[in-house]
C-alpha positions as CSV (number, residue, x, y, z in Angstrom):
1,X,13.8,8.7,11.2
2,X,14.1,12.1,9.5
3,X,12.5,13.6,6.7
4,X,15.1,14.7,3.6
5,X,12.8,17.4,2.7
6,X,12.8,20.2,5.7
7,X,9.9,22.2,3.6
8,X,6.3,22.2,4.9
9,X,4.6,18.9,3.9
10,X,0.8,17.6,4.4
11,X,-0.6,15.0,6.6
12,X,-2.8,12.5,5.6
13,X,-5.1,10.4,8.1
14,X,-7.6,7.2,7.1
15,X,-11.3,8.0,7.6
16,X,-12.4,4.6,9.6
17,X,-15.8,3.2,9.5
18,X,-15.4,-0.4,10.7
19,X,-17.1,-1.4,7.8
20,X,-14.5,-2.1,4.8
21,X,-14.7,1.7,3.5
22,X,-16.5,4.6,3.5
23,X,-20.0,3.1,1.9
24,X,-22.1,1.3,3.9
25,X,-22.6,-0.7,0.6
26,X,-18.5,-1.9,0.4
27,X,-19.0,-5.1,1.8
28,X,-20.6,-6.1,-2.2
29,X,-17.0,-5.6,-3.2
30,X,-15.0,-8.2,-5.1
31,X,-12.1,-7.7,-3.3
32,X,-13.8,-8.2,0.5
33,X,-14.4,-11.2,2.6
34,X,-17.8,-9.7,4.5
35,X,-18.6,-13.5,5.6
36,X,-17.6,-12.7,9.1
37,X,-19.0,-9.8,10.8
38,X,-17.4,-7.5,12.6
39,X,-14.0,-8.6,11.1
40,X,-11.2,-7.2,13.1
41,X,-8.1,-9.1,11.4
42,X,-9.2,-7.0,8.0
43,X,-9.5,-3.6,10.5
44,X,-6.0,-4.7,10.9
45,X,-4.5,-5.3,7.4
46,X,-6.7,-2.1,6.5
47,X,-4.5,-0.2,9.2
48,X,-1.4,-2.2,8.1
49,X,-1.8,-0.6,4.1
50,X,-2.6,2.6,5.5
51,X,1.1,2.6,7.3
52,X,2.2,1.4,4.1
53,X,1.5,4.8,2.6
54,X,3.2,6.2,5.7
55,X,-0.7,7.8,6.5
56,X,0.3,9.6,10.1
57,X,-3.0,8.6,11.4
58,X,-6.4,6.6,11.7
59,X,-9.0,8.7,12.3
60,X,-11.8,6.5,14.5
61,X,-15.5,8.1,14.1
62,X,-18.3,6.5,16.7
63,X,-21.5,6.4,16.1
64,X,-23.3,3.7,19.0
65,X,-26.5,1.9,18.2
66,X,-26.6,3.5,15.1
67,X,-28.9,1.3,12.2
68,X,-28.7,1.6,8.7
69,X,-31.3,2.6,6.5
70,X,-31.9,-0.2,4.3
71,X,-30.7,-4.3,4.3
72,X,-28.0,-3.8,2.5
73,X,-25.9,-1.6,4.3
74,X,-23.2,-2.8,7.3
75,X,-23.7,-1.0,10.6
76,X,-20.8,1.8,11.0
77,X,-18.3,1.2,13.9
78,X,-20.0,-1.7,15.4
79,X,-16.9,-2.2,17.8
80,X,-16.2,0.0,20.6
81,X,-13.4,2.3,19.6
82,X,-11.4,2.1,22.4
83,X,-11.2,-1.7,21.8
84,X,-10.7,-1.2,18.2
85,X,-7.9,1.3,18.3
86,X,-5.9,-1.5,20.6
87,X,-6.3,-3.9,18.1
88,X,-4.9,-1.5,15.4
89,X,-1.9,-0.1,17.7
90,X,-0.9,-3.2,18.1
91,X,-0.5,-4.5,14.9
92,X,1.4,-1.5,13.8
93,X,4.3,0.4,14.7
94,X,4.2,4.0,13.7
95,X,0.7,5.0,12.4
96,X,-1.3,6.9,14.9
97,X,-4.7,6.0,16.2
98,X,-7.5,9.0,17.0
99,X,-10.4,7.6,18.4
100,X,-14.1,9.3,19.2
101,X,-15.1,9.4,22.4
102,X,-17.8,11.5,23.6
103,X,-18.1,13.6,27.0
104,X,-21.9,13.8,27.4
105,X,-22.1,9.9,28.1
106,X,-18.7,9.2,29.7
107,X,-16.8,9.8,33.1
108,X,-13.6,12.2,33.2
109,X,-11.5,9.3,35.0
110,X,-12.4,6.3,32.8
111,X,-11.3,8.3,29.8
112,X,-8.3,9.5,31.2
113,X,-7.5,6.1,32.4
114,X,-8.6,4.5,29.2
115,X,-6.4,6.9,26.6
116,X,-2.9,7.3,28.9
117,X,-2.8,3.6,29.4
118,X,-3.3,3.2,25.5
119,X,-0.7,5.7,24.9
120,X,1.6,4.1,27.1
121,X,0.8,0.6,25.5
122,X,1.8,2.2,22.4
123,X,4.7,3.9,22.9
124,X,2.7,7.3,22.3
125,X,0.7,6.8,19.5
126,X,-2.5,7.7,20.4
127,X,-5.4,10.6,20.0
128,X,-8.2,11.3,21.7
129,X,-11.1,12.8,19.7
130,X,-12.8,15.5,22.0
131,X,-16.2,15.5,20.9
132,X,-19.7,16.3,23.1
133,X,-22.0,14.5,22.0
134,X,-25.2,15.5,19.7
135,X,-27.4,13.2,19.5
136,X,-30.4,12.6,21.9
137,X,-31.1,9.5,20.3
138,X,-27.2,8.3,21.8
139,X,-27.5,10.1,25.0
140,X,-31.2,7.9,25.1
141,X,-28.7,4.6,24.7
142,X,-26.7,5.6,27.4
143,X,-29.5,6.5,30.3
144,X,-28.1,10.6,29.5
145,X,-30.3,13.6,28.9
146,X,-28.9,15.9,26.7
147,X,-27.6,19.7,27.1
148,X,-28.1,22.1,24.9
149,X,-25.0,23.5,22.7
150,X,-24.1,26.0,25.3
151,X,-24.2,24.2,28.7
152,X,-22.9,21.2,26.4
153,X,-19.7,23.0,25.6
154,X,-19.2,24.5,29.2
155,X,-19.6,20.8,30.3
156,X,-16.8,19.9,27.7
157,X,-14.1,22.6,29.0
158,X,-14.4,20.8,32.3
159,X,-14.2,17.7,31.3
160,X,-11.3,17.8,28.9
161,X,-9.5,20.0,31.5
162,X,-10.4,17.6,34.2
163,X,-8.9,14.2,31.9
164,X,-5.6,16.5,30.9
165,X,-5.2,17.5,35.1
166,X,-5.4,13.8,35.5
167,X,-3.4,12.8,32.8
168,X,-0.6,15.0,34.7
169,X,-1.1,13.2,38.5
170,X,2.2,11.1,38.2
171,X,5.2,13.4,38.2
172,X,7.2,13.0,35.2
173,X,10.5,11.9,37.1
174,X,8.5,9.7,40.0
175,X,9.1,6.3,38.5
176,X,12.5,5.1,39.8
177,X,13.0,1.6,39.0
178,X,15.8,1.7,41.5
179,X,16.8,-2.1,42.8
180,X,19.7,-1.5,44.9
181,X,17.6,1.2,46.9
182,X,14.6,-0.6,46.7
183,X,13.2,2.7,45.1
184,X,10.1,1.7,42.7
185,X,9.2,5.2,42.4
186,X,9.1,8.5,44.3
187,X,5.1,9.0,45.3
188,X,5.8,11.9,46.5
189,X,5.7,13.0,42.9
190,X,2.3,11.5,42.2
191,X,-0.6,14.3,43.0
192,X,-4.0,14.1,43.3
193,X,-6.3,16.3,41.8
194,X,-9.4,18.1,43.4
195,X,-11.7,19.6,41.2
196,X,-15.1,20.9,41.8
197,X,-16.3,22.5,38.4
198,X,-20.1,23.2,37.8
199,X,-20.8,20.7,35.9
200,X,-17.7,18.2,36.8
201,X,-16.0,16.6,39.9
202,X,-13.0,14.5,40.3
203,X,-10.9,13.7,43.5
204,X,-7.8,11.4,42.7
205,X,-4.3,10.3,41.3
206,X,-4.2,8.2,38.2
207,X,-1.1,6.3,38.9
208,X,0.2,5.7,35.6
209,X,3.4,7.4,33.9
210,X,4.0,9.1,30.6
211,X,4.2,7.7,27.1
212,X,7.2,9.1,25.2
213,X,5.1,11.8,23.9
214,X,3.7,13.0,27.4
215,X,0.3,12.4,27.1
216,X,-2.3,11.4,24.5
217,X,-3.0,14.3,21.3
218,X,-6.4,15.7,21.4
219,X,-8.5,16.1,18.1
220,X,-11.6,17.5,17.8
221,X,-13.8,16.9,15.0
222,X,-16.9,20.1,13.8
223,X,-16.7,23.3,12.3
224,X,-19.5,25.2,14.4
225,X,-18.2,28.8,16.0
226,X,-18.3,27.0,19.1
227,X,-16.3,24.0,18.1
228,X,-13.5,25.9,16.5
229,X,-13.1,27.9,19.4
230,X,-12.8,24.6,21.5
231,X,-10.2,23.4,19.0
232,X,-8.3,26.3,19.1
233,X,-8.0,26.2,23.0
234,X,-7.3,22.6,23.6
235,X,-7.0,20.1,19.8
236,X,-4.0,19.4,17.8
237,X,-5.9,18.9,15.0
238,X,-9.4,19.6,14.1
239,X,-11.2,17.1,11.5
240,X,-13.3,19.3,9.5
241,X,-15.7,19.4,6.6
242,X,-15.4,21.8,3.3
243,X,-15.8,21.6,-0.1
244,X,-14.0,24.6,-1.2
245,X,-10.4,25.9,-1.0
246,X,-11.9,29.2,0.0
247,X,-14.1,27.8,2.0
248,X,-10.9,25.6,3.6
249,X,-9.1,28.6,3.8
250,X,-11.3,30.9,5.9
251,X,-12.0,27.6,8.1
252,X,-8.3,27.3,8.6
253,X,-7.8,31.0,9.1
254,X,-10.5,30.8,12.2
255,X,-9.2,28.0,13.5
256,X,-5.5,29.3,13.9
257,X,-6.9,32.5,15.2
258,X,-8.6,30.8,18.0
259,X,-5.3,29.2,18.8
260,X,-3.9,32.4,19.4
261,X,-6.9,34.0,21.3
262,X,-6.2,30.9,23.9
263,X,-2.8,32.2,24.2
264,X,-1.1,29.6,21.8
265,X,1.1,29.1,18.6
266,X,-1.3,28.4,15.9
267,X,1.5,26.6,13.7
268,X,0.8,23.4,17.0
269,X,-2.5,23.0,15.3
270,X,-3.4,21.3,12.3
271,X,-6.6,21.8,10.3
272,X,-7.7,18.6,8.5
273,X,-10.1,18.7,5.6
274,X,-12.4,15.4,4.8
275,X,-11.9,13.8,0.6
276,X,-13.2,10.5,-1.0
277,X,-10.5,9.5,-3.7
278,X,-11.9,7.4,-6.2
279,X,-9.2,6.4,-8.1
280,X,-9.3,4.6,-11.8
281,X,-7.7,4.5,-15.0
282,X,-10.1,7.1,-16.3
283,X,-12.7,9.2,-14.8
284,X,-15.8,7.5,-16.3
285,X,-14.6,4.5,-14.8
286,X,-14.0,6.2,-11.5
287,X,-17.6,7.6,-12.1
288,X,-19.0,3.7,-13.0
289,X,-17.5,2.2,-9.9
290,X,-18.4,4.7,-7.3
291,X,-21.9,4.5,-8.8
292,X,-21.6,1.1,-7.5
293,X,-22.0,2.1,-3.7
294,X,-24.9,4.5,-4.4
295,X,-28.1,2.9,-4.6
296,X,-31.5,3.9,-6.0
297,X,-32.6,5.1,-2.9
298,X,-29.9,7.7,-2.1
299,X,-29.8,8.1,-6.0
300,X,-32.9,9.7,-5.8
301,X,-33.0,11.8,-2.2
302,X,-29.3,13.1,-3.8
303,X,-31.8,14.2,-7.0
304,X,-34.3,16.2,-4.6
305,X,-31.7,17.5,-2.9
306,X,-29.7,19.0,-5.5
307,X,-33.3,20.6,-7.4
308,X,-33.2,22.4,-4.0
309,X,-30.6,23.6,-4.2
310,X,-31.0,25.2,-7.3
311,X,-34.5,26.2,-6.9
312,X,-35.9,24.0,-9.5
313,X,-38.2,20.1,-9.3
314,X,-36.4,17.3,-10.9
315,X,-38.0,13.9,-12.3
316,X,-36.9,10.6,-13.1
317,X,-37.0,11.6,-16.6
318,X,-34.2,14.4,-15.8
319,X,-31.8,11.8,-14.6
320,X,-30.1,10.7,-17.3
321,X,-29.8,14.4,-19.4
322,X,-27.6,17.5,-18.0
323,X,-29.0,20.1,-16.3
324,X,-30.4,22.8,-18.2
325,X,-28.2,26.5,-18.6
326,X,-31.1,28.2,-17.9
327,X,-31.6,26.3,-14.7
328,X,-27.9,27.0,-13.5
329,X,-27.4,30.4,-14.8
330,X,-30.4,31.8,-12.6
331,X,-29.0,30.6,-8.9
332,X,-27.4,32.8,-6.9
333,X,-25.3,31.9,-4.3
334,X,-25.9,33.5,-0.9
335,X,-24.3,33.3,2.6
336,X,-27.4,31.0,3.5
337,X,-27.2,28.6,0.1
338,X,-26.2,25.3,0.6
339,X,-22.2,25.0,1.1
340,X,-21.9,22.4,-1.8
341,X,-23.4,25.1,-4.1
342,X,-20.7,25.9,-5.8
343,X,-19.4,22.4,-6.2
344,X,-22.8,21.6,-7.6
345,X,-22.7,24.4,-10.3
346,X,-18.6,23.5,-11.4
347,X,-19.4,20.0,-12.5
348,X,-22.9,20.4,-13.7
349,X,-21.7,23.5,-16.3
350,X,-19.2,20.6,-17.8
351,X,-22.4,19.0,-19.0
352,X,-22.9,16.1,-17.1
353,X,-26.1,14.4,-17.0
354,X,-27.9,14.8,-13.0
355,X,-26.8,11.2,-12.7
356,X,-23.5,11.5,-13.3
357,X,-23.2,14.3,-10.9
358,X,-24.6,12.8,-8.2
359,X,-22.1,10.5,-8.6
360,X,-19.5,12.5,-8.4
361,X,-20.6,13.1,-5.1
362,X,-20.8,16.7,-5.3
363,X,-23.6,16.8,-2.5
364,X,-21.8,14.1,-0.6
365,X,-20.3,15.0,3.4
366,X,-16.8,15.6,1.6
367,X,-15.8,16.6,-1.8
368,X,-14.8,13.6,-4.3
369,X,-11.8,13.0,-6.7
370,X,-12.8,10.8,-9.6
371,X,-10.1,9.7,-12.2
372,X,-6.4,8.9,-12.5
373,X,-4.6,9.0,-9.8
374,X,-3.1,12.6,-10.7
375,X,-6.6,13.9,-10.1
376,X,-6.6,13.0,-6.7
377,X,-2.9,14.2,-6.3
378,X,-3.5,17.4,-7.7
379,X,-6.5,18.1,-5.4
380,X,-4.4,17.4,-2.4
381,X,-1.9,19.3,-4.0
382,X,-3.6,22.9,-4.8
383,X,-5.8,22.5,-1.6
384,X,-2.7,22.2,0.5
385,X,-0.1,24.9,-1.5
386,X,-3.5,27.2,-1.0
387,X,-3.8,27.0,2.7
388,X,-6.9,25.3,2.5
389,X,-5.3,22.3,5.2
390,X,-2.8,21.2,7.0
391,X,-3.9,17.8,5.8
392,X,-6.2,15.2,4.7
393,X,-8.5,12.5,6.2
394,X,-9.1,10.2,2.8
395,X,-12.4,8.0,3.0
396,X,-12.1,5.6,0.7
397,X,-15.1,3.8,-1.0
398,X,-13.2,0.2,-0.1
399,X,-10.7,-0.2,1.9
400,X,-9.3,-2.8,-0.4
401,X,-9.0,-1.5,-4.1
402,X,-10.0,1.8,-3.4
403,X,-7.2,2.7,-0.2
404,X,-4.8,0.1,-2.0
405,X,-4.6,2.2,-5.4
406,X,-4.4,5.4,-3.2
407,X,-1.9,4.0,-1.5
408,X,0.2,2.5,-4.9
409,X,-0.4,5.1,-7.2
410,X,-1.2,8.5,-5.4
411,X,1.1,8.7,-2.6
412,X,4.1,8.5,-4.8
413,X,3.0,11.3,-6.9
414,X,2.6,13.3,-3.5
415,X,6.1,12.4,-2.4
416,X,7.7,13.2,-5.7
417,X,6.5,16.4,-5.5
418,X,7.8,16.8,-2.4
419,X,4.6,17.7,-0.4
420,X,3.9,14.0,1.4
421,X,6.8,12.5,3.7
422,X,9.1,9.6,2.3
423,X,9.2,8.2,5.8
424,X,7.4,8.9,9.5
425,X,9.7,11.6,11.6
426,X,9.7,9.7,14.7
427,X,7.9,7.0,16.8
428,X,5.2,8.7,18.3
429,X,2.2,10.4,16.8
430,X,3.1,14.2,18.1
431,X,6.5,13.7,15.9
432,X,4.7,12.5,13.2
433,X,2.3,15.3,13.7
434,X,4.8,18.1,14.1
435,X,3.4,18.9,17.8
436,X,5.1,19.8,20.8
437,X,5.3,17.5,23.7
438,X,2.6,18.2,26.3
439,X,1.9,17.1,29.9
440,X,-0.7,18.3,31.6
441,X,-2.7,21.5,30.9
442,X,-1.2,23.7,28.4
443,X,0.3,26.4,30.9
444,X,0.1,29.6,28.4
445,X,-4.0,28.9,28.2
446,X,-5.0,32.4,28.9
């Protein structure tokens, strides 16, 4: 399949929690079933609608052992995501599967076995996302003692390196199939690997041929100096969080530039900005039903946080009355402030009360959409003609109403306007990326 429209055109990739949307909460939706627990068949139909809106991707997070804070929220990716991107891949047939995986707590050969057998399995549809690992409280679960950041990284050059040398072991013309020769493959053309690193070692073949797209695509997920400069020398595509255009912009900018510093084209790298669409038939209903998945609790710590941010102490009392000019016309906004700031400032000088800014989630991890579906359309729309991304990863309050209207109502307004595909380019997830075929370690690395 071909796209009609040869002009540039956005991406757009599902956040996935495991836990039927983005808020902990979603489960007290009318539209989910949460009586079983985890509930892979609805991680399925979720996937399924997400195809449906020709989405190029599922973006896997991981978070292991990670509790909740309070009763009423679900545990986020309770299911290991190698075992949940399965499932998905093979209940679909064209949307592509990133999955977390961390290098701090893992071994080189088990994730290279893992992720090339899943891409062949798929018929190429798979993403590995390259993270380190940050969290001593993980690296506890898994018997690990932490690295700092820069040790961390230099571990993670070697390790990624290490998976991508083993990816390449079996020559890409060794498997022969040959009956009348007897010929199942030439193992002459399968090569071990020997590295010694300083941190890594791995002696071995991984006997396993190529998926149709080479080898699985590596994501990497951050936004630290170090973590772009990773991305730029090894990702496809870097999941990223910003809540400006300029802010997207300059984020993009770097990352492209690191491409190029590691010796590549910077076009075969895609930067991927984070948005929760909360789509409705108006935006104070948008407002009332994400208010739904914010409870008193976060309500409040979202109040402290945003007094902080503009140098002032709010109360209960302050809650339900808009913030006053006096407050907001005295911040200044430094390299140091808080990079929400500004997003903070835009929607409290339309003269919303401090409730109703909170939830609009202008503090939130990602910036928010709330309103018709042309709100959320022209977001995407001016972030993506501004070169603040490449693409989108949407995270959805529900998977159900919230991903289904998205689906239904905005991704028509995006293909109308000739930004958003009418159909997937191809069968694997590099063609559906627009990313070069790649085996083995990227040769022009300088």
């Amino acid at each position: 399949m071909t796209n009609k429209n040869n002009s540039k055109q956005m991406l757009l990739g599902l956040g996935f929690t495991g836990t039927h949307g983005a808020s902990a909460e979603a489960w007290k939706s009318e539209d989910i079933h949460s009586d079983i627990y985890p509930d892979i068949n609805a991680d399925i139909r979720y996937a399924q609608l997400a195809e449906k809106g020709k989405f190029q991707f599922i973006f896997i997070g991981d978070f292991p052992g990670a509790l909740p804070n309070n009763n009423s929220e679900l545990p986020a990716m309770t299911l290991e995501p190698i075992i949940t991107a399965t499932a998905l891949l093979q209940q679909t047939k064209y949307i592509g599967v990133a999955s977390t995986v961390h290098t701090q707590w893992n071994n080189p050969y088990t994730v290279a076995r893992q992720f090339k057998g899943i891409d062949l399995m798929s018929g190429g549809r798979i993403a590995w996302n390259a993270v380190t690992g940050s969290s001593p409280k993980v690296a506890e679960h898994f018997g690990v003692n932490l690295m700092q950041s820069r040790l961390r990284y230099e571990s993670h050059y070697e390790f990624v390196e290490t998976v991508q040398h083993l990816w390449a072991t079996w020559g890409e013309d060794a498997l022969k199939a040959d009956k009348e020769k007897g010929i199942f493959a030439d193992y002459s053309q399968v090569k071990p690997v020997h590295i010694s690193g300083k941190h890594i070692q791995a002696n071995g073949a991984l006997p396993i041929p190529p998926s149709p797209q080479g080898q699985p695509v590596i994501f990497h997920s951050g936004g630290s100096p170090n973590s772009i400069a990773f991305a730029g020398r090894y990702a496809s595509a870097m999941i990223g969080e910003v809540w400006t255009i300029e802010q997207g912009v300059a984020t993009r900018n770097a990352l492209r530039q690191a491409a190029v510093d590691a010796g590549r084209n910077p076009d075969e790298i895609k930067f991927i900005a984070g948005l929760i669409p909360v789509v409705a038939d108006s935006k104070r209903d948008a407002i009332n039903r994400h208010a739904r998945f914010i409870d008193d609790y976060t309500l409040q710590q979202r109040a402290f946080h945003i007094g902080m941010i503009l140098g002032t102490n709010f109360t209960p009392e302050d809650l339900d009355h808009p913030i006053a000019s006096e407050i907001l016309n005295r911040v200044t906004i430094t390299p140091y402030s808080d990079p929400r700031i500004e997003n903070v400032l835009k929607v409290a000088r339309e003269g919303w009360t401090l409730r109703d800014i909170i939830y609009q989630s202008v503090i939130d991890y990602h910036p928010a959409t709330l309103g018709d579906a042309k709100e959320t359309a022209d977001h995407l729309t001016e972030w993506f003609q501004s070169g603040a991304a490449d693409g989108f990863w949407v995270i959805p309050d529900t998977y159900g109403n919230d991903l289904e209207r998205f689906v239904d109502e905005v991704v028509p307004i995006l293909q109308e306007r000739g930004v958003f595909h009418e159909d997937y380019e191809g069968e694997t997830l590099r063609e559906n990326l627009d990313i070069p075929y790649q085996y083995g370690v990227d040769q022009r690395l300088s």
